[in-house]
N, C-alpha and C positions, 0 to 999 in steps of 0.2 A: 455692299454695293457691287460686289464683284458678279451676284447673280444679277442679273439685271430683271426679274423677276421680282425681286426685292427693292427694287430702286422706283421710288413712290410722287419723285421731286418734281417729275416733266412727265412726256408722252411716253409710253410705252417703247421700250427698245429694241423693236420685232428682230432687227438686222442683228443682235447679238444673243436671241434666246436659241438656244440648243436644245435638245430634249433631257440632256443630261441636268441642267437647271429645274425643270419642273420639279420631281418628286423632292429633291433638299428645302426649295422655296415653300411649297405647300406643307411640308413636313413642320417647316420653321413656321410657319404662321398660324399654322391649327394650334400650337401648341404655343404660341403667344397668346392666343385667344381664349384660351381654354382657363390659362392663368389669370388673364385676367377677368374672364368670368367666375372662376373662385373668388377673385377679390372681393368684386363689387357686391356677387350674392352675399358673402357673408360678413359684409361692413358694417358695423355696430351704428354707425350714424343711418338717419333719416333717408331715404331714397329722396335724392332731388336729379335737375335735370343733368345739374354739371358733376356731382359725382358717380352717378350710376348711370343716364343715359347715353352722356357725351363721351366717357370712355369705351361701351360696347361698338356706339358706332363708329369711332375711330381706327379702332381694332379690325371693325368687321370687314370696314370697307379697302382696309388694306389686303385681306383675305379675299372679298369679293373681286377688287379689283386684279389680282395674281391670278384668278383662278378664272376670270374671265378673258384675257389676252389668252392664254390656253386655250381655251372652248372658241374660241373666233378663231386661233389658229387649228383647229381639227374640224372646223366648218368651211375653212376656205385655201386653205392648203394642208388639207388631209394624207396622210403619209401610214401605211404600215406601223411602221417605229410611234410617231405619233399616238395613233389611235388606240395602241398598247397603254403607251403610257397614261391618256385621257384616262382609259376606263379604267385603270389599277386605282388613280386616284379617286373619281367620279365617288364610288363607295364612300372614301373618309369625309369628304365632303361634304354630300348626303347626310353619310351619320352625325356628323357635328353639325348643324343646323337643322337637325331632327329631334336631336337630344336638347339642342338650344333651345325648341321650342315644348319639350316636354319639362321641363326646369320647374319644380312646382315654386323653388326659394325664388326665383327671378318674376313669375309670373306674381306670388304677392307681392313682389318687391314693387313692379308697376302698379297692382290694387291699392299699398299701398300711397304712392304717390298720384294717382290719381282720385285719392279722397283727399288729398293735404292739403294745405291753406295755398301751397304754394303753385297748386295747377289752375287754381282761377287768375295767376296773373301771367302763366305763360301763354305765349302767341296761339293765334287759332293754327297755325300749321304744325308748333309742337303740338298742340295738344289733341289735334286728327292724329298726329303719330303716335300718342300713347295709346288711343283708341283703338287705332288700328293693330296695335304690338295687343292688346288684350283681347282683342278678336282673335287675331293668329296665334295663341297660346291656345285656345279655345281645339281651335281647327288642329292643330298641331298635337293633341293627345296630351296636352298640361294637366286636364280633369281625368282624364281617366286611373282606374287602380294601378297601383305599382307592378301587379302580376298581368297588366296588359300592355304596357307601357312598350316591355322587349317587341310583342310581336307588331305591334305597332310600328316600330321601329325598322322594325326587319320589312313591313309595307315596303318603307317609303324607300329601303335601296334597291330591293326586288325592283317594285317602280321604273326607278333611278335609271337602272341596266338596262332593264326592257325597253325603254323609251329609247337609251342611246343604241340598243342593238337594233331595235324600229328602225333609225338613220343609217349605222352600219350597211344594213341590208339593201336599203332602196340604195344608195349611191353607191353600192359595188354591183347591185343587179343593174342599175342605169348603166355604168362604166362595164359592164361586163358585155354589151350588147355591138354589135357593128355590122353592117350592111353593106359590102362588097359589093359595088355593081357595075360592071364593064360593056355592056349592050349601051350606048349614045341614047337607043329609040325609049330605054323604060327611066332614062330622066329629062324628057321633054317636058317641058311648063316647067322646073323648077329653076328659079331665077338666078344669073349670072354668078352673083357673090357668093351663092349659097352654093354653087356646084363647085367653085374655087376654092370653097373653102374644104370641101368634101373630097376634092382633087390630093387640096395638100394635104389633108388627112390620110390617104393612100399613100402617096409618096413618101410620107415620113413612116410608112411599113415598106417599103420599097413595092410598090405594089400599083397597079394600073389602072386607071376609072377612077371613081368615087366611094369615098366611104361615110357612109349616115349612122348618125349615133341617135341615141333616145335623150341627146342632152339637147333642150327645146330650141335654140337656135336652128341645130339639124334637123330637128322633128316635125316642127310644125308648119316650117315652109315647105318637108314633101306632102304633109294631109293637106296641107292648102292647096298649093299648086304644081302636084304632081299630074300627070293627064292619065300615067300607067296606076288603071285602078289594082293588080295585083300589089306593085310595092307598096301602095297607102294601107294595103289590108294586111301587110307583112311587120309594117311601120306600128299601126293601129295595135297588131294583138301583142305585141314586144311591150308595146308599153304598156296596155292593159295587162298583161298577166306579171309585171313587174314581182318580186318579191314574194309568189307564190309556189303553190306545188308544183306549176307548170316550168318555170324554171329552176329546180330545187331537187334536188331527190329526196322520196320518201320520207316523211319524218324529220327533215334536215330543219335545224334553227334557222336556215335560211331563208324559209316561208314564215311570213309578218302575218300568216292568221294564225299560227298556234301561238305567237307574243300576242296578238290581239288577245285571244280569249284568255289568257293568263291575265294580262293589264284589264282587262274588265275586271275578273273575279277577285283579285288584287284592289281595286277601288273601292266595287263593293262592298268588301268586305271592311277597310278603314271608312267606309261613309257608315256603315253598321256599329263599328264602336266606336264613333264621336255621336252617335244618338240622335243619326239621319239614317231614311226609309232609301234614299241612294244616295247615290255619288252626283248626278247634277244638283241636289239641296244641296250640299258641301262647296261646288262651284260657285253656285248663285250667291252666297254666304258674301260673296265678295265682289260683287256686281250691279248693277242699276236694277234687272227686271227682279222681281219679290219673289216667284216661284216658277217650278218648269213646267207648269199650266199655263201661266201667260205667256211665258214665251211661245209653249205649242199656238194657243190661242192667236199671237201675234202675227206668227210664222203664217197658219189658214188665213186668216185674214188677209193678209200679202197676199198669198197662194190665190186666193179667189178671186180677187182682185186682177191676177196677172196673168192667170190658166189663158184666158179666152183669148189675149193678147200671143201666147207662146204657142197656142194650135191654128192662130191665124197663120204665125211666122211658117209653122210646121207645112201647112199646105199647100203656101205658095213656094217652098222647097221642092215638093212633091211634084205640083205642076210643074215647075218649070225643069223639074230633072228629067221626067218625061216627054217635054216637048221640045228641049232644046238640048238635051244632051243625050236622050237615048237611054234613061233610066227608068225602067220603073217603077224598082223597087230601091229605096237610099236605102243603106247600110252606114253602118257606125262610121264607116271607112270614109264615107263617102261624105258626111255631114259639113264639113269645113269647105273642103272641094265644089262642094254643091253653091255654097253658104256664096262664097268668094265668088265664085261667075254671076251668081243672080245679082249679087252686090255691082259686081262690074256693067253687068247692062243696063241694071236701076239706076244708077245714080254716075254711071261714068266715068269711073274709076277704077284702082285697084290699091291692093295695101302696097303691094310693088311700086305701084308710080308714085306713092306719097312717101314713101319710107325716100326718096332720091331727095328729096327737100329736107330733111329732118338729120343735118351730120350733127357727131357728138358737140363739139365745140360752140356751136351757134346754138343748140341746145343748151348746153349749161350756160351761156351767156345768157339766153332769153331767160331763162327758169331764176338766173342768180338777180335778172334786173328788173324782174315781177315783185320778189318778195323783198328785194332794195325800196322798190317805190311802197309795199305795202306797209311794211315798218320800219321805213327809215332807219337802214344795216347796210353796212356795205361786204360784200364776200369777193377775200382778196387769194388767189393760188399761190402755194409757198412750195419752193422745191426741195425734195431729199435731201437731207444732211445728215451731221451728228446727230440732232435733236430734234430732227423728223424722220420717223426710222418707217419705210414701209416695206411689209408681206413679200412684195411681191414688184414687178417693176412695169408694171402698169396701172396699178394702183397713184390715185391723187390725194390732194393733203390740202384742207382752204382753211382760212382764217375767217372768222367774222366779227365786223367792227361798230360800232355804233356811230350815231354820226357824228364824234366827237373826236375820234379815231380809235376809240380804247376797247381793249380784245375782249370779247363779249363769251366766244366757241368756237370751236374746231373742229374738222371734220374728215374722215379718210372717206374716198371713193373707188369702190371696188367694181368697175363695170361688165367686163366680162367675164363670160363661162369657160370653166376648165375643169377636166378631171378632176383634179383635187378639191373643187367645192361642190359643197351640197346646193342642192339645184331652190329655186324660187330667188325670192326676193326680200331682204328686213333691213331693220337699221336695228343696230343695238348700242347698249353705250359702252362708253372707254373708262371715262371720268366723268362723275357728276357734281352736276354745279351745287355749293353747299358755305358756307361759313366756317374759314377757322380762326379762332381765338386764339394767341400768344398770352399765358396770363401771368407771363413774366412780365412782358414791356404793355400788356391790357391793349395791344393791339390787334385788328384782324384781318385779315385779305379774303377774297372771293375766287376761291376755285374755279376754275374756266373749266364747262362742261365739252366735251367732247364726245364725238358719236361714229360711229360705224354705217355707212349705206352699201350695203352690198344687193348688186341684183346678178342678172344671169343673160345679158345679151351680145352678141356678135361684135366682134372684136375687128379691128380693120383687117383686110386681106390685101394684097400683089394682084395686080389684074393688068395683064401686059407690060409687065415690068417698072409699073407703077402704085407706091404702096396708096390707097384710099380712104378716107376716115372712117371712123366707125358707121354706121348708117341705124337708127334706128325706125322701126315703125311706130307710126303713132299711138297703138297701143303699148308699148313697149317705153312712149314717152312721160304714157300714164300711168304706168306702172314706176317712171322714176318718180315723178311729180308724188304720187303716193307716199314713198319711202323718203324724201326730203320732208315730205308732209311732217312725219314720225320726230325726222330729225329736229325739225324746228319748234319741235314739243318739247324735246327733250333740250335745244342748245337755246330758245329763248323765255327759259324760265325765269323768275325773279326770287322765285322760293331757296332760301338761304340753309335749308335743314333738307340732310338727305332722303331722309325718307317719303316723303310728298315733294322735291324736287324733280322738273321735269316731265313723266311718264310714271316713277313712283307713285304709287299708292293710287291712279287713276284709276277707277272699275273699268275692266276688261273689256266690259262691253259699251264705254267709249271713246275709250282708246283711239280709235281707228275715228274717231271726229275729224281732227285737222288731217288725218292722211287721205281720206275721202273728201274733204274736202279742197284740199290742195286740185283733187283731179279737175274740177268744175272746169280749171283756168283752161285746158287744154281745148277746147271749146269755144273761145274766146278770141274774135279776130285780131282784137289788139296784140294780144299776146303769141298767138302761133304766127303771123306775120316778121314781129320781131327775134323768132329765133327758127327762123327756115331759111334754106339757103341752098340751092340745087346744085348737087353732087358736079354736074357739065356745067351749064349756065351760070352757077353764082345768082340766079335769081331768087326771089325771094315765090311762095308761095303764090301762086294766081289766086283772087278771088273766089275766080269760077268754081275751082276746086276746092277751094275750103267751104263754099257753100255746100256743093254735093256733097263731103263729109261730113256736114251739120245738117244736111237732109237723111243723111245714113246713118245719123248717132242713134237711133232710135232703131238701125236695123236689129231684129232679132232680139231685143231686148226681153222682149216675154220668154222668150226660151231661155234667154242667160240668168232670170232674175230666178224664173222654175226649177234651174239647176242648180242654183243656189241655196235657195231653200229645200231641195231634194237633199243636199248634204248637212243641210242646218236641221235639216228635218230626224236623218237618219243619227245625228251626233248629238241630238238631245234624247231620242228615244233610246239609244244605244246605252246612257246612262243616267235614264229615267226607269222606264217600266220594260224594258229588257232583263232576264234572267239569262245571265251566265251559264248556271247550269240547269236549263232548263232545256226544251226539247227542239227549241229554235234557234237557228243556225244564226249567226251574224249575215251573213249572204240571204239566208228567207227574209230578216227583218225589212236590207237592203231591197230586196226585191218586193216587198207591201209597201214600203212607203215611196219607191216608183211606182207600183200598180195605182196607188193613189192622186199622185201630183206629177209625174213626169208625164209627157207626154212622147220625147224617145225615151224610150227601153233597150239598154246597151245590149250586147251576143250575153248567152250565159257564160262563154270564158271569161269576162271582164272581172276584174278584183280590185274595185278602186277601193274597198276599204285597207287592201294591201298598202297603198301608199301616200295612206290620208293623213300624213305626217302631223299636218296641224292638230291633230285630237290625242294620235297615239305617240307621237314623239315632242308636241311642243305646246303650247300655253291654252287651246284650245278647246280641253274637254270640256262638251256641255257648254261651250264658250263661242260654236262656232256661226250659233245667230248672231253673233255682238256684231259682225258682217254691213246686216242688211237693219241689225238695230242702230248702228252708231250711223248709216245712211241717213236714214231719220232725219237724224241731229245734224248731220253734215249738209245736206240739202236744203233743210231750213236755215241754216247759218247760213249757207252761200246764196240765199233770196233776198237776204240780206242789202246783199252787194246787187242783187239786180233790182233790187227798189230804188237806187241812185245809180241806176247807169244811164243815166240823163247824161252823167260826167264822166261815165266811164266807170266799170265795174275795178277795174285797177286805182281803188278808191283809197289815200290814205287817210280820209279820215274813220272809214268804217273799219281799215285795217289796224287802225291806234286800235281802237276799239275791240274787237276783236285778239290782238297783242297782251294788253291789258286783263281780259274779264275767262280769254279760256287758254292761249299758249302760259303766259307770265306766273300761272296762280299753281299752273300742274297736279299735283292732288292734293293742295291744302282745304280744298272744300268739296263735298260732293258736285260730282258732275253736272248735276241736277241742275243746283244753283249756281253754276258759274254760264250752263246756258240761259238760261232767266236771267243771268244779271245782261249776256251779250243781248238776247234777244227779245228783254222786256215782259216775255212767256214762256208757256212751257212747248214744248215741238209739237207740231203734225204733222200728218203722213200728205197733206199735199202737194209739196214741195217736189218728194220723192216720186208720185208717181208722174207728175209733172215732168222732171228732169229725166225720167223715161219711157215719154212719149205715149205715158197712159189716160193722161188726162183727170180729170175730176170723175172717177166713177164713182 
């Protein structure tokens, strides 16, 4: 107990882990593990659930769970020292859980027990989990020959590196970036907070004017509403050339396209000896859509559907940059800038004048008292102690209760952006909710799941000698709605076995169901009334105004849905019927499949596949339609609730419902059938194109 890395009893003990703790902890528990996988493979008794399954996962998850506070602490308070140490281990890790799944004695061990007498009477969630553990020996190189097995092996930590040197890269090429600018006249239009805060960014270099970084806070309020088009275009190519040769010398591992083409030919190659034509059949293996034809198939269909709608948006850009701003030609620089004034005179607004109504505080009140009324929970804030230990000290910690008062999950909130974290936004888990047995006293308690929401927005600032709360945009509030989405997959599960508990074992691509769906709310009078609250006034949102916003929800949506699928597009060709070593560049592919579906076409310096983190650093390959698939699913579930908004779409009886049939079950049943069980059928797409503003075409 003295590593507190080791200590398994409560929450995670961030305020007392060192870096000197990692390697002994990790050291001691691979090799716990290891032991006890000798055991269990070679027990002369019968494989059943309590002596061969329930020991591995016992084991495992005290491994997973060690080596996860680690990986959240080098994603969100990243350190030199740190990230040393991550990757030293990252390797053994890899290889033990590479080699666990190449195990030929463990893999018949579950064959096995899933022909025995005794798998007809375990639970349907055990018994998706033996399923699933037989598929993943499959995927994992269990079949292959012994003389392929090492290189196989060697794949998946190449992999490993590469994906975490992908993140290394972008979040030191981000943080390596800054914009000195002491002229007044070239940060006109950028709003108040955002210049205070770029103020004290200077200041604390001892240094005069403002300084702008590529971390999105600073970024994307000067492409909004910068007036000086040189700095947007200065802004613009920083972050487009992120990670490339353009910031990198020569040949330097610092450019994320000589890791890209490595991690392709690396996939390749392992999708080639498990006895797939690529590397997205190997993805899809583990997903809802059947093959990487329907998904392409899907994808077009979308596309065709949305084009007409995305070159409508496009041209009334173009008009109105020409008649009312003196452009005639937009540039990449210019798209947002443009985007934001036409929005302003359409509809009478700006994302400035909404972001004043939307502080942190009345936000999570309004967000915690949505999903209170939707299933009946109540989410209570508990403060740092002993035994709530946080990161970092703007970091929050909530309880949540049933209605009976008894603690159901828990949750850290990480809101804003800093150096030390990696940029976007996710929830990941801490502790997952699962069943443990005592089979001394045949008693058992229920692990309270816990979860991680980290995003990346704007932290309070000083403005006249008065500190201000955080202020969020309304996109920015849909982006937490999203990520609490995630969360409450994961914390109100009812699934008692870890492995289909929560987000477990869900297919990838629908995953993102309740976090898409979570967003619908932000739309919803009821709801953005009850958690707005103007920065001066204390008023709550005017009507008038959230009307124009729900006249605007629909701005640009053909263009946002086209870029969408322009990267769903390029991340399934990329590894489908792309050749690594073949005579086409990753950049030409990128640039056929905009020639095809985009309708802007970025500068040729752009390098977004430099920092397309989601495919080459995290759960995404081949994975990156699950996006606009698991919409689908989200949209249609949330029509749901507008077929009884007679009473108000903040419905608890459609939300029982819903609690029940897709958050409670998490992946103990295909995805499939738990939306048929919610929704009586199987999905269609009208829902979706409805929800933005495309209509029944």
């Amino acid at each position: 107990m003295s590593n507190p890395l080791l200590d398994f009893s409560g929450l995670p003990r961030f305020v007392e882990i060192t870096n000197e703790h990692i390697a002994p902890a990790i050291e001691a528990l691979l090799e716990e593990n290891r032991a006890l996988i000798e055991k269990v493979r070679t027990d002369v008794q019968a494989p059943t659930w309590q002596n061969f399954v329930q020991p591995m996962v016992d084991a495992s998850e005290r491994l997973s769970r060690a080596w996860g506070q680690v990986s959240h602490l080098n994603a969100v308070m990243n350190t030199p020292q740190l990230r040393e140490i991550y990757n030293a281990n990252l390797p053994l890790i890899t290889q033990f859980y590479a080699e666990l799944s190449q195990d030929v004695l463990l893999f018949e061990r579950f064959k096995q027990l899933r022909k025995s007498s005794e798998f007809s009477h375990l639970t349907s969630a055990r018994k998706k989990i033996i399923e699933n553990e037989l598929r993943d020996f499959r995927l994992g190189g269990a079949e292959l020959p012994s003389e392929k097995k090492q290189r196989f092996l060697q794949i998946q930590k190449e992999l490993s590196n590469l994906s975490s040197k992908f993140n290394d890269n972008l979040l030191d090429a981000t943080n390596a970036y800054e914009l000195l600018i002491e002229d007044v006249k070239t940060v006109v239009g950028i709003p108040a907070d955002v210049l205070q805060t770029a103020k004290e960014l200077a200041a604390a270099d001892s240094k005069v004017g403002w300084k702008f970084t590529l971390h999105m806070p600073s970024y994307l309020p000067v492409m909004q509403y910068a007036d000086d088009r040189n700095l947007r275009e200065k802004m613009y190519r920083a972050n487009a050339t992120r990670a490339s040769e353009f910031d990198s010398p020569a040949g330097s591992d610092k450019d994320n396209m000589l890791l890209i083409k490595e991690i392709l030919k690396l996939r390749q190659e392992e999708a080639q000896m498990l006895g797939y034509e690529n590397y997205a059949e190997v993805s899809l293996a583990t997903k809802m859509a059947a093959s990487p034809q329907q998904v392409l198939d899907f994808l077009r269909e979308l596309g065709t559907k949305a084009k007409q709608y995305a070159e409508r948006d496009l041209q009334a850009l173009k008009q109105f940059a020409a008649e009312k701003l003196n452009l005639p030609k937009i540039e990449a620089w210019d798209v947002a800038y443009v985007s934001e004034k036409l929005r302003e005179e359409r509809y009478n607004f700006s994302d400035q004048e909404v972001k004043q109504y939307f502080q942190e505080d009345k936000v999570l009140s309004g967000m915690f008292g949505l999903v209170e009324k939707l299933y009946g929970i109540q989410i209570r804030p508990v403060l740092a102690s002993r035994e709530v230990q946080c990161w970092h000290p703007d970091v929050k910690f909530f309880d949540i209760l049933d209605v009976s008062g008894q603690l159901i999950g828990q949750f850290y909130l990480d809101l804003y952006a800093r150096a030390t974290k990696r940029g976007g936004a996710w929830m990941d888990e801490a502790v997952t909710r699962r069943r443990i047995d005592d089979q001394q006293t045949e008693k058992h308690k229920i692990q309270v799941p816990v979860a991680y929401l980290t995003c990346n927005f704007s932290a309070p600032v000083t403005i006249n000698g008065q500190l201000r709360p955080a202020l969020f945009t309304h996109n920015e509030v849909i982006v937490l709605f999203h990520e609490f989405g995630h969360g409450l997959h994961h914390l109100l599960t009812r699934v008692e076995d870890l492995g289909v508990s929560g987000i477990n074992g869900v297919e990838w691509d629908a995953v993102e169901l309740p976090s898409q769906f979570m967003e619908n709310f932000c739309w919803e009078w009821d709801v953005v009334s009850e958690m707005t609250c103007h920065i001066d006034t204390g008023e709550s949102i005017p009507r008038v105004l959230f009307d124009n916003m729900l006249k605007a929800r629909d701005f640009q949506n053909g263009l946002q849905m086209m870029r969408q699928i322009e990267f769903a597009l390029f991340d399934m060709h990329v590894h489908f019927d792309y050749k690594p070593d073949g005579n086409k560049t990753v950049l030409q592919l990128m640039d056929e499949i905009r020639n095809e579906v985009a309708v802007i076409i970025p500068p040729d310096f752009n390098r977004f596949p430099n920092s397309f983190a989601h495919i080459f650093a995290g759960g995404y390959a081949a994975g990156y339609y699950s996006y606009k698939w698991a919409e689908v699913l989200s949209a249609d579930a949330y029509s749901a609730f507008e077929e009884v908004a007679s009473t108000g779409v903040v419905n608890a009886v459609t939300g029982s419902h819903f609690l029940e049939e897709i958050l409670a079950v998490g992946g103990s049943r295909p995805a499939l059938e738990s939306f048929i069980a919610f929704r009586g059928r199987e999905p269609e797409l009208d829902a979706l194109l409805r929800h933005n503003g495309m209509g029944m075409v």
